[in-house]
Structures are given as C-alpha cells and as structure tokens.
C-alpha positions in Angstrom: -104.0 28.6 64.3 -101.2 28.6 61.5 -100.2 31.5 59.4 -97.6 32.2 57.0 -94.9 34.6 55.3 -94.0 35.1 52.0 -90.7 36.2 50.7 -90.0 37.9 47.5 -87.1 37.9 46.1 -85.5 40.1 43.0 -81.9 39.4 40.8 -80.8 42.7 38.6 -78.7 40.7 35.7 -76.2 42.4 33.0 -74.3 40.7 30.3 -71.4 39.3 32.8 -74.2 37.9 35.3 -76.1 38.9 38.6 -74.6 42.5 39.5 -77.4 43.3 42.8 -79.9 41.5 44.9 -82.7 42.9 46.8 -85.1 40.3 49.3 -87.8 41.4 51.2 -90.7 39.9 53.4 -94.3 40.8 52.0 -96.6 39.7 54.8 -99.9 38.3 53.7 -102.8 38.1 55.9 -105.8 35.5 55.8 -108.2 33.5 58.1 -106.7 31.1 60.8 -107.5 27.7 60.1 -107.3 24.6 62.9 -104.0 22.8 63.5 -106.1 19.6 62.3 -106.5 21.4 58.6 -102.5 22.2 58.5 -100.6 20.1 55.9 -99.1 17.3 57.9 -95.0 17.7 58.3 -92.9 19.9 55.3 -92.7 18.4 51.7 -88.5 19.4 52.5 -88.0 17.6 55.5 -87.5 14.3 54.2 -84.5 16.3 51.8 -83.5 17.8 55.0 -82.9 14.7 57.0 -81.1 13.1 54.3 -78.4 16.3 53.6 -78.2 15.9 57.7 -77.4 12.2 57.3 -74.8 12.8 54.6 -73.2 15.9 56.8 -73.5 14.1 60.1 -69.9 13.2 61.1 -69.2 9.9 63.6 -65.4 10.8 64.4 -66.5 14.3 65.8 -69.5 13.1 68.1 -70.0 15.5 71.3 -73.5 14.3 72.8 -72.9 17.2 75.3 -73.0 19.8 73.2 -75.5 18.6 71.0 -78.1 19.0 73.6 -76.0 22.0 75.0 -76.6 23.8 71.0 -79.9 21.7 70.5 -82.0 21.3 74.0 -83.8 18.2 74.2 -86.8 19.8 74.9 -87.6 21.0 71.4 -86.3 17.6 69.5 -89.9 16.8 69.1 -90.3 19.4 66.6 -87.0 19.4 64.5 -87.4 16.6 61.9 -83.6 16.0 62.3 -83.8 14.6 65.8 -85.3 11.3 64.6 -81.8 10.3 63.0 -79.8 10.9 65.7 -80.3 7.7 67.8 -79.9 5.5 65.2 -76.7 8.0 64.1 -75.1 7.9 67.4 -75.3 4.1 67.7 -73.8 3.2 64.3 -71.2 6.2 64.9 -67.8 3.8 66.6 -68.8 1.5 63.3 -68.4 4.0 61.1 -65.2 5.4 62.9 -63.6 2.4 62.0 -64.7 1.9 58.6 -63.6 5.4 57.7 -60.0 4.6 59.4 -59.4 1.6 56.9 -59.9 3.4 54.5 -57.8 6.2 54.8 -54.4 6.5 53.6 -52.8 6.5 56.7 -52.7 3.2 58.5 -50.5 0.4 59.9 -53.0 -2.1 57.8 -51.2 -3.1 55.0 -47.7 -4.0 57.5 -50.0 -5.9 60.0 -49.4 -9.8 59.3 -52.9 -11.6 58.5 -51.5 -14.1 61.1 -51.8 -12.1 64.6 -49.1 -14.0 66.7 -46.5 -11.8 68.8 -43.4 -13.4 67.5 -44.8 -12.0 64.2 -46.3 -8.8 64.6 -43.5 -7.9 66.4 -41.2 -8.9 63.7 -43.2 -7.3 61.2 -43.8 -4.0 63.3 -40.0 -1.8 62.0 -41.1 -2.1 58.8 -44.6 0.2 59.3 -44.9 2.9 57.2 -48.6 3.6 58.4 -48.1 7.1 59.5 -44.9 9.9 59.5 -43.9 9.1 63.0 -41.4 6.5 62.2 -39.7 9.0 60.4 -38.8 10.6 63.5 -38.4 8.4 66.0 -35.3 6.0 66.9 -37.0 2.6 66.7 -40.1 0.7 67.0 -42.0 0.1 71.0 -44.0 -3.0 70.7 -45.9 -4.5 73.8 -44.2 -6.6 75.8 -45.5 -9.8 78.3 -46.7 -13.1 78.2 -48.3 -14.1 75.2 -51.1 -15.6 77.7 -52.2 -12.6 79.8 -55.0 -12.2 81.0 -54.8 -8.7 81.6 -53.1 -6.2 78.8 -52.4 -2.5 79.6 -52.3 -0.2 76.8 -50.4 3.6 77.6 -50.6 6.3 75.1 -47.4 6.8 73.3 -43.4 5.5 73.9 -41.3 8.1 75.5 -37.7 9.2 75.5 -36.5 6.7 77.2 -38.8 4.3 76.0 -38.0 5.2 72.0 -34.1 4.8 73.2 -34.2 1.6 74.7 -37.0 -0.2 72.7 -39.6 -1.3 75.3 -42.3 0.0 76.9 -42.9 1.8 80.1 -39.5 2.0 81.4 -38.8 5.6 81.5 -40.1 7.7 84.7 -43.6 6.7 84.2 -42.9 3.2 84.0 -41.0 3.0 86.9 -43.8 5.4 88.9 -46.3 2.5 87.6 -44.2 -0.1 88.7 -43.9 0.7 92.0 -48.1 1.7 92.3 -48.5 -1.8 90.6 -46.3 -2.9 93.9 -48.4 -1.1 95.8 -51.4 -2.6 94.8 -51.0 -6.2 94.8 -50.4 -6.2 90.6 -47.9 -8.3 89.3 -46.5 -6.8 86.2 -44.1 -10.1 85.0 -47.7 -11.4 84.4 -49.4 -8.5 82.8 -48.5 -7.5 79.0 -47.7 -3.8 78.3 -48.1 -1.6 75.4 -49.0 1.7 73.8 -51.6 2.7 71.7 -48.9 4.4 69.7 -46.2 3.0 68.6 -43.4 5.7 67.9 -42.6 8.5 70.2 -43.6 11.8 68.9 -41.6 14.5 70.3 -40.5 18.5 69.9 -37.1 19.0 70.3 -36.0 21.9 72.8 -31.9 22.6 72.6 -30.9 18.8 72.7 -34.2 17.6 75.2 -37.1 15.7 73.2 -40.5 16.7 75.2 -43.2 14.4 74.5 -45.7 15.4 72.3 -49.6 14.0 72.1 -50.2 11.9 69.1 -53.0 13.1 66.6 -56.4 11.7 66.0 -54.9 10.3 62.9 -51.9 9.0 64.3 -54.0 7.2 66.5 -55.9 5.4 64.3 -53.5 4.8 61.7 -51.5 2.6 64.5 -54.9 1.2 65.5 -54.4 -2.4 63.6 -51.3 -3.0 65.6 -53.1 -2.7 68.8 -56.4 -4.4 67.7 -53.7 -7.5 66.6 -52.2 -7.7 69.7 -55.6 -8.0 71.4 -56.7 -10.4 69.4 -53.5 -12.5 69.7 -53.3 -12.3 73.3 -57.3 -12.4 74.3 -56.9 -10.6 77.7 -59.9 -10.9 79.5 -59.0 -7.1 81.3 -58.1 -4.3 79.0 -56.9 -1.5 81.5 -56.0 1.8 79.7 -53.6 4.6 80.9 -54.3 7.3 80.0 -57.2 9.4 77.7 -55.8 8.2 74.5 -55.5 4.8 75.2 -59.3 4.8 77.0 -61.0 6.9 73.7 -58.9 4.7 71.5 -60.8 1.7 72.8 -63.8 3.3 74.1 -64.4 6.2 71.8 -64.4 9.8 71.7 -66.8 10.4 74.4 -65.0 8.3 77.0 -64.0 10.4 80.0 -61.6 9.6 82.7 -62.9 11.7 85.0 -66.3 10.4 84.7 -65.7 6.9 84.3 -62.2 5.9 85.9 -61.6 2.4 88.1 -65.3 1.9 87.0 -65.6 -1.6 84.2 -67.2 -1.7 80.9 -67.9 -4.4 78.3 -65.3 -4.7 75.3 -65.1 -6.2 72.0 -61.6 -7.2 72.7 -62.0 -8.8 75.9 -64.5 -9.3 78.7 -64.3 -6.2 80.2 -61.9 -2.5 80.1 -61.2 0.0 82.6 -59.4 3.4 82.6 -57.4 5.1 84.9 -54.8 7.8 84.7 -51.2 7.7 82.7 -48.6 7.9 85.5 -47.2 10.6 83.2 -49.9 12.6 84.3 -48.8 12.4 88.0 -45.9 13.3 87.2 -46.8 16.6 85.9 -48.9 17.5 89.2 -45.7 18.5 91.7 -48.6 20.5 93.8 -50.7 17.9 94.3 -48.4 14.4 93.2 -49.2 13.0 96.4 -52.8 13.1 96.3 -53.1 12.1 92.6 -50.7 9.2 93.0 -52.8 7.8 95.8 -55.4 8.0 94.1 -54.1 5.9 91.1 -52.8 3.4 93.9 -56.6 3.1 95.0 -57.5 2.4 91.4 -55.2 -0.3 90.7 -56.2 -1.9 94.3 -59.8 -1.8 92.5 -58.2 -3.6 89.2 -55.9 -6.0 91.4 -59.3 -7.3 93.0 -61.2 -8.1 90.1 -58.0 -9.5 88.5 -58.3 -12.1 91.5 -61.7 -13.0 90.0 -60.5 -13.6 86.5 
C-alpha cells in the first residue's frame, strides 16, 4: 500500500525581503491503493541522477566507503546507483583528462619526441609545479634505454636531490643490496621516481623528506608517462604507494595487492611492493619487513626470467 505526506510551507516578507520561516507536516489520510496503481519511479529522479553525475568526483573515488555510507543492499531502490558502474569505470579516464587540463603540469616542457637523451635534456627546465623552486636540481631516471623492466620510487631524496640520480641515498643502497639478494640485476633495470624534485621540511640545517601532493603528482605525471613510453618496459614495478596509485589509481593498496601482477597500459604487466624508505623507518620490526621485501623481489626476479 502507498501513502503520502504533505508539507506546507509559509515565508513572512517585509520591504528588505524574507524576515521568518515557518514549515510544518500536515498529514493527509486516504484509501491504500496497490503497488501496481503507484506512479512508476519519481518525475525528479531523472534531475537527480543528472546533479549526481555532475557532483560525482573520479579523483576522490573510495569504493569502500561508498558501500560502507551506502550498503549495497538498498542500491536497488536509490535511483543513483544505476550511474555508478558506468561512473566508476570511466573514473582513471577522467582523472587524467582533468590533470591536462589543470594549470599545473610538466606538459608543456615534455618534448613531443619521447627519447631519453631528450627528455632528460629538456627535464631542468620544468616549471610544471612549485617544487623546482626548492630543490637543488632535477632526478631523472636512469638505465638502459632498452629495459625491460623500469622501477618507479616515489620522490628523490637528500641525497638523491644533491647528487642528481636516483636511488642512491640510504634507500637506494638498502634496495640494492635486496636486488642482490634476489637475483635482480639493477645495471639492467632503469630507475626513476614518480616525482621529480625532492620536497622536503627543513629542521635546523637537516631536510626531512616530505610526501608529494596529489597535485604534485600529477603535474609530474607527463614525465613519467614519456619515459614509459620511450623505454616500453614490459615490467613496471613500483616502490612504494605513490608510485603504485600513480599508475594504478587511487584505490590501489599495497597491502592488498603487493608481489601480486596486473595488466598496464604502459607495459605488459605492473607490480607493487614496498619503498625501501619504508623499511627504514621500522627499527622494531626492520628485519621482518626487509625480508619480506627480499621475498617480493625473488617473486619479480622469477617472472623477469620469463620476459
């Protein structure tokens, strides 16, 4: 059976406009009728889905607590819930559309001809976001030109930003010796950041590492995606959350998916394991976490054999 409410609604108006507002429900009562004599659906809902469609945002996409605020269970009766596949699926698109078109981004200093010798030329002169600003020079990746596996970190570090290549501060040497370990060669692997100035706070005279934004990130995006595309890896492996969301999206976790292989639009396949950096902040437990990381580069040195 289907009933309704009414609610009446009263404005008090002067000369200089609305000055009090009083609402109140006036309940009506009337015979039932069937479900199968309701009107079918709302004569709003189509206006509803389309504000929802214009609100929805693709760069702040949590699945989880979507169905953690919205249960699945009653989707069949908000009108909403029809969008969202089709949302969700054109959300990483639309991520990336919205990033070339914001002001900040390496675009416009990204050669049009993606060879290393060029880009990396090219890369001192970015002005695609405030980091270079800041920071003593440009990291770009290094490695053969031909790899067939790339590894992209997050962000250059002190020692990294000092020298002018990547991964040779503590965390670089901590990978280099689990690459050892593992049966990786890293002469034949090329190295870089997803970022690629070292953002830092300065403490006294130290300069502690800071995590590059969601717009930093992206604005440094072209730079990566050109040295993907000059190099055609056909294994991505990403250190680190920043790298692995940069590449994989906002929803990527770690912790869910590490060692484990996924398709990817710049190579074959990508896989995600911890930054070394991350280690090193785990005195407690650095023994465990660093076999671990060990294990998952025995995983990547295996299927590297089968490239």
């Amino acid at each position: 059976m289907v009933c309704g409410a009414v609610c009446e609604y009263a404005l008090v108006y002067s000369d200089s406009g609305p000055q009090r507002a009083l609402g109140w429900p006036k309940i009506r009562y009337s015979p039932g009728v069937p479900r199968s004599e309701a009107p079918d659906g709302d004569v709003l809902e189509e206006l509803w889905r389309e504000y929802y469609r214009s609100i929805f945002n693709p760069a702040r996409v949590k699945v989880k607590a979507m169905k953690a605020e919205m249960p699945v269970r009653h989707w069949a009766t908000l009108p909403e819930t029809q969008l969202i596949p089709e949302l969700l699926v054109k959300a990483d698109d639309r991520v990336i559309e919205m990033n070339k078109s914001q002001k900040s981004s390496a675009a416009p200093w990204v050669p049009p001809q993606h060879r290393l010798p060029l880009l990396r030329t090219a890369a001192p002169e970015c002005r695609g976001c405030g980091l270079y600003r800041y920071a003593t020079q440009v990291v770009f990746g290094e490695g053969p030109p031909d790899a067939s596996v790339v590894m992209v970190g997050e962000v250059p570090g002190d020692e990294e930003d000092r020298k002018g290549h990547p991964f040779v501060g503590p965390a670089g040497r901590l990978l280099d010796k689990a690459m050892h370990e593992s049966g990786l060669d890293r002469e034949k692997i090329y190295v870089t950041n997803a970022v690629k100035h070292f953002k830092f706070i300065e403490r006294g005279k130290r300069r502690i590492h800071s995590k590059p934004s969601g717009t930093e990130i992206s604005a440094c995006r072209p730079w990566l995606e050109a040295e993907l595309d000059a190099i055609k890896p056909e294994l991505i492996v990403c250190l680190g959350a920043t790298a692995a969301q940069s590449l994989m999206g906002r929803d990527f976790r770690i912790t869910a998916s590490r060692a484990q292989f996924f398709p990817s639009r710049w190579a074959k396949e990508l896989v995600a394991t911890v930054h070394p950096s991350a280690i090193l902040r785990m005195p407690d437990t650095f023994e465990e976490e660093y076999a671990k990381f060990v294990h998952d580069l025995e995983i990547i040195a295996a299927r590297v054999k089968q490239l």
